[in-house]
Legacy VTK file of the C-alpha trace (Angstrom):
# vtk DataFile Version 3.0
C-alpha trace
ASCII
DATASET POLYDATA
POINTS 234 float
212.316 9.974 127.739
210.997 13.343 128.822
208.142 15.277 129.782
207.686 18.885 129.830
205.562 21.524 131.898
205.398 24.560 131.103
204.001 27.305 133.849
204.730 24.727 136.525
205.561 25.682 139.595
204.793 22.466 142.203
205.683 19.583 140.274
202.264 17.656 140.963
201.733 17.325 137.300
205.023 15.401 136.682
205.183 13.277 139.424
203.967 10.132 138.167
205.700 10.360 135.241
209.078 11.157 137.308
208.216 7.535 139.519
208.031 6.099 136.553
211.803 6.802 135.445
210.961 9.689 133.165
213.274 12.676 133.258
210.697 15.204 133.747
210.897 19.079 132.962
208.956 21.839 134.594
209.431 25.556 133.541
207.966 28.721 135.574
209.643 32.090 136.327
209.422 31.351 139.982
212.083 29.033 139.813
215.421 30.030 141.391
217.811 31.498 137.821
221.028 30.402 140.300
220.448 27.686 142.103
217.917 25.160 139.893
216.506 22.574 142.192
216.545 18.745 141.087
213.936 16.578 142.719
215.128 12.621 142.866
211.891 10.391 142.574
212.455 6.543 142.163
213.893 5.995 138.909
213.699 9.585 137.179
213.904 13.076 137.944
212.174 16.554 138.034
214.307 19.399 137.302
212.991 23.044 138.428
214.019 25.613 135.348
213.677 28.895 135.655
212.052 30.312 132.178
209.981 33.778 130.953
207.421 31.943 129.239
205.543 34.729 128.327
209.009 35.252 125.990
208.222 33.663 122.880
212.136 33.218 122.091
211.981 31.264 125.310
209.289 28.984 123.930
211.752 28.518 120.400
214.675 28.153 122.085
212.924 24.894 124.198
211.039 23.710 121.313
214.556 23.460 119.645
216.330 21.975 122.739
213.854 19.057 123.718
212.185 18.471 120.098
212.325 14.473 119.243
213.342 13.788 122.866
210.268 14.700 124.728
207.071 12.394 124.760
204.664 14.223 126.458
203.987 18.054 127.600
201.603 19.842 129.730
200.599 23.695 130.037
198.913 25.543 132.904
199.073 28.878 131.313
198.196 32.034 134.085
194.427 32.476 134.150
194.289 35.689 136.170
193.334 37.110 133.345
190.854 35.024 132.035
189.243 32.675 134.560
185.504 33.799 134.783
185.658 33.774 138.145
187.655 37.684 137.838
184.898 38.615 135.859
184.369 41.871 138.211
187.537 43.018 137.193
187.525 42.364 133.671
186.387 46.511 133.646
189.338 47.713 135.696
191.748 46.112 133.622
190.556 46.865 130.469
190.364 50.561 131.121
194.202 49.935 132.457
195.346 47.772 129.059
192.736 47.370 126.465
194.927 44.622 125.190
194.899 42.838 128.548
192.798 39.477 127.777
194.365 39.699 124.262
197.876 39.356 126.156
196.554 36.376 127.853
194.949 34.307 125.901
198.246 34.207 123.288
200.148 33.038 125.935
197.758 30.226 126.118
197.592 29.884 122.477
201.255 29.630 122.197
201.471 26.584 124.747
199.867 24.491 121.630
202.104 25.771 119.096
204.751 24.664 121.610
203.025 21.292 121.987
202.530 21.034 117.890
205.978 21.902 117.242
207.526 18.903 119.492
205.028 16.852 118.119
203.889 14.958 121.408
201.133 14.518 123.170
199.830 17.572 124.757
197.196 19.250 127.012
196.504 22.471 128.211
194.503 23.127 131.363
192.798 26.701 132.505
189.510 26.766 135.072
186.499 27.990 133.405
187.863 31.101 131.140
187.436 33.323 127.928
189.873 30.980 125.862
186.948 28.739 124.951
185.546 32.260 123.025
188.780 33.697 122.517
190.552 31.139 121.281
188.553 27.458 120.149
186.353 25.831 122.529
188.082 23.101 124.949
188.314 19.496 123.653
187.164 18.040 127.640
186.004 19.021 131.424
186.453 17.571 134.344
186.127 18.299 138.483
188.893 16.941 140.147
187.240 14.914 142.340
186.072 12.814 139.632
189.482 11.546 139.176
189.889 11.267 142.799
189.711 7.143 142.822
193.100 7.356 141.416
194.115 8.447 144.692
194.708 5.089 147.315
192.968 5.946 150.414
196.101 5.384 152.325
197.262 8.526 150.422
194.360 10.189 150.720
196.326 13.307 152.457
197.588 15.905 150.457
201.235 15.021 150.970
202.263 19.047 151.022
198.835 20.808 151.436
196.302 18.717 153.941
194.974 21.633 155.235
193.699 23.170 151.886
193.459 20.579 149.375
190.668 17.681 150.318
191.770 13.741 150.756
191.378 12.180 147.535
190.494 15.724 145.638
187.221 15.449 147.021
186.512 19.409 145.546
184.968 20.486 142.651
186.409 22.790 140.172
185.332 22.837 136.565
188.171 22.949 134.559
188.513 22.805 131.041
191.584 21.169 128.538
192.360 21.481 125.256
194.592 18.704 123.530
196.323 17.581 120.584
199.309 15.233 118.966
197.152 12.180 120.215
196.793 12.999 123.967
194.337 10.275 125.685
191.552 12.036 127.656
191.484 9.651 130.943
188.674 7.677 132.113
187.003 8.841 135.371
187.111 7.358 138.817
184.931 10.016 141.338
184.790 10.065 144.435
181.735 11.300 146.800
182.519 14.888 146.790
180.151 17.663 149.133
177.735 19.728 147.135
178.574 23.379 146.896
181.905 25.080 147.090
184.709 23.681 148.210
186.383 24.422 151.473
189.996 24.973 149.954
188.000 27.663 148.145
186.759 29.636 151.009
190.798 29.214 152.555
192.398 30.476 148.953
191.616 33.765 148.336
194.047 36.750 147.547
196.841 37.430 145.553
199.309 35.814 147.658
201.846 33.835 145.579
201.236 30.674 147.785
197.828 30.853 147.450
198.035 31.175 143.470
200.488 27.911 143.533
198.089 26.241 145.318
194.937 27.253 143.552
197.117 26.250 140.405
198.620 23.032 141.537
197.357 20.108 139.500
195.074 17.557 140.982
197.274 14.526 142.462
194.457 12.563 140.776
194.052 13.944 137.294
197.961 13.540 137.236
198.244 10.178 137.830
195.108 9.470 135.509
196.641 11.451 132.733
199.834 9.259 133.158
198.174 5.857 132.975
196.688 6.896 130.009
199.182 8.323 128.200
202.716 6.808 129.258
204.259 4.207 127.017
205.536 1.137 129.584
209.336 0.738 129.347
LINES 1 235
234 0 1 2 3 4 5 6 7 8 9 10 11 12 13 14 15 16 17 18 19 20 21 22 23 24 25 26 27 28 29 30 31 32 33 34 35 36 37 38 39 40 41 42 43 44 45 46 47 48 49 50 51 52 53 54 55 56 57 58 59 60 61 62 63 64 65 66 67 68 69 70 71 72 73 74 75 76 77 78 79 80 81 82 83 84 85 86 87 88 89 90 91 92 93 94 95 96 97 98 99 100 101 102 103 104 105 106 107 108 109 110 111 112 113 114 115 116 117 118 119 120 121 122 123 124 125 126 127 128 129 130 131 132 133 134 135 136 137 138 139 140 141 142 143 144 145 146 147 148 149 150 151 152 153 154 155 156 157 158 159 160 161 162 163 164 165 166 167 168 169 170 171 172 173 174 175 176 177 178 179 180 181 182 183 184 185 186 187 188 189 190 191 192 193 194 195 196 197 198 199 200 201 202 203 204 205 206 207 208 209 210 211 212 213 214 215 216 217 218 219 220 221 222 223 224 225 226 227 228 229 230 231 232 233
């Protein structure tokens, strides 16, 4: 029984599958080529694999590996490129590589022919970007902390980040998802969340790559959420 994530470079999204006693996947190139890390949790596993997923040969050559033995797979394809919010730069780039967005959104687009191929359930998450004109509009939205009830308050601390991520995802950020192969968009629990910008988003700017993982890190809520409703009890 595994799950697969593909640009996934914390692990959040797998976790509650990996408690579960799922033997869980996650691929980014940040992940040590030498020395792959294997997280223990409960009854399964999370193994760290280092993988150019901008390769599509990279994307057959999993496809073939884990086709008929994986059950579910996520995506969080890089949005520099096409999150709204680098709008200003959009110019810059362009003048650099014309093909630039182009670039980007395929490597987005790919992450569902990955997820049709192994014919599982899928998603694919991205902030508010230029794949829902350049590619197909997004299948759901959500804000984090409306899946933040998920979360028991004695958890409520980010376990790795308490000093940039809210207790109980109390943040917004719109975020979009596109699905397929049956994935179960999960019903909402919110919690009271301030109005305005977030404070995590006034702490994470730059380029850094630890700001990036963070900014990228999936919700603790929306993770377990997407579990419940899409796991199979065993």
């Amino acid at each position: 029984m595994i799950v697969l994530s593909l640009y996934d470079y914390t692990g959040e999204s797998v976790r509650p599958w990996a408690e579960a006693g799922y033997d869980c996947v996650c691929f980014d190139i940040q992940h040590s080529r030498v020395n792959p890390r294997i997280e223990r949790c409960q009854g399964g596993t999370i193994r760290f694999v280092h993988a150019d997923l901008h390769d599509r040969d990279v994307l057959a050559d999993i496809v073939k590996q884990y086709k008929g033995d994986s059950v579910f797979m996520m995506a969080f394809p890089v949005c520099t490129d096409m999150a709204v919010s680098g709008a200003p730069h959009f110019a810059t780039k362009e003048a650099e590589n014309p093909l630039y967005r182009a670039i980007a959104v395929d490597h987005a687009r790919w992450c569902g022919n990955v997820g049709d191929a192994l014919g599982c359930p899928y998603f694919i998450e991205n902030p508010v970007s230029v794949l829902a004109t350049h590619w197909r509009p997004s299948d759901y939205s959500f804000q984090p902390f409306q899946y933040g009830g998920y979360i028991p308050e004695d958890e409520a601390e980010h376990p790795t980040w308490p000093d940039y991520i809210a207790p109980r995802d109390a943040y917004p950020k719109q975020t979009h998802v596109w699905a397929g192969a049956g994935f179960v968009m999960p019903e909402q629990r919110p919690v009271d969340c301030p109005p305005g910008y977030s404070t995590q988003h006034k702490k994470l700017g730059g380029k850094s790559a630890k700001t990036k993982n963070i900014r990228s890190a999936t919700p603790r809520g929306f993770a377990r959420a997407v579990f419940q409703a899409n796991h199979t009890p065993q």
